[in-house]
N, C-alpha and C positions, 0 to 999 in steps of 0.2 A: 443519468446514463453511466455502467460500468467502465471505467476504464482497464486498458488493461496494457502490462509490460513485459516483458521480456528479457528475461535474468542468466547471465552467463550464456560463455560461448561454446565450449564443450559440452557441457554439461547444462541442456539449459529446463530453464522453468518460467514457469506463466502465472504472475502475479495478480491478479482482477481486486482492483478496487472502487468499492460504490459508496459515494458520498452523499446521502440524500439531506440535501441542506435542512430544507424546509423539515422533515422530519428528523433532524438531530440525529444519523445514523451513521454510522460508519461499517462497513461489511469486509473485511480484505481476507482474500482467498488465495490458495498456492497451490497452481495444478488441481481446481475444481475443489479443493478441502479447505472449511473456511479454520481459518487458524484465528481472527476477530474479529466480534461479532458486539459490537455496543450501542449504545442508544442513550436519548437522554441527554443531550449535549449541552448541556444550559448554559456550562461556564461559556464564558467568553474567551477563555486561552484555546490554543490549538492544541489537540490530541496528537499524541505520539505513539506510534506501534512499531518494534523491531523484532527483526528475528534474522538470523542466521540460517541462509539459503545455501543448498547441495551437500555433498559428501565430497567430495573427489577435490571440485571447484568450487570452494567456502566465500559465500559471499553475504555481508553485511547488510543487509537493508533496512530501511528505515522507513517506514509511511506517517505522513502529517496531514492534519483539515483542520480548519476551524471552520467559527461560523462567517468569519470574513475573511478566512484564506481558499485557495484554491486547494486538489491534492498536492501532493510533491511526494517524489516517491527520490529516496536518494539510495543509492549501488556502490557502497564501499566510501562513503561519501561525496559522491559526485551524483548531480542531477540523472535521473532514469525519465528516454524517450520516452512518451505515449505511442502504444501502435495506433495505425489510423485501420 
């Protein structure tokens, strides 16, 4: 199931991340546009995807998975809520 977060406070954006273990996928999208899109997860280390979110309100984020971690999604370096 997609998770999804919520980036900045002015200026904000919707981050949607899907982690499908079982099939080795990872999907993270920004405001409905997927910006990573991979497959194939064999290794055993955890994937790493960053990108610099906004224009006005510049924020750093960073998305992580393996296949024995959970997501984490970190905002400037600090842990990013899940919305429920």
């Amino acid at each position: 199931m997609p998770e999804e977060f919520q980036i900045g406070e002015r200026e904000e954006h919707l981050i949607t991340v899907d982690w499908k273990m079982v099939a080795k996928r990872m999907t993270v999208e920004l405001g409905g546009q997927t910006m990573f899109d991979k497959g194939n997860f064999f290794s055993p280390f955890t994937r790493k995807f960053h990108v610099d979110v906004g224009t006005s309100e510049t924020h750093k984020v960073e998305v992580s998975a393996g296949p024995f971690s959970p997501i984490k999604v970190l905002v400037d370096g600090k842990p990013a809520q899940c919305m429920l």
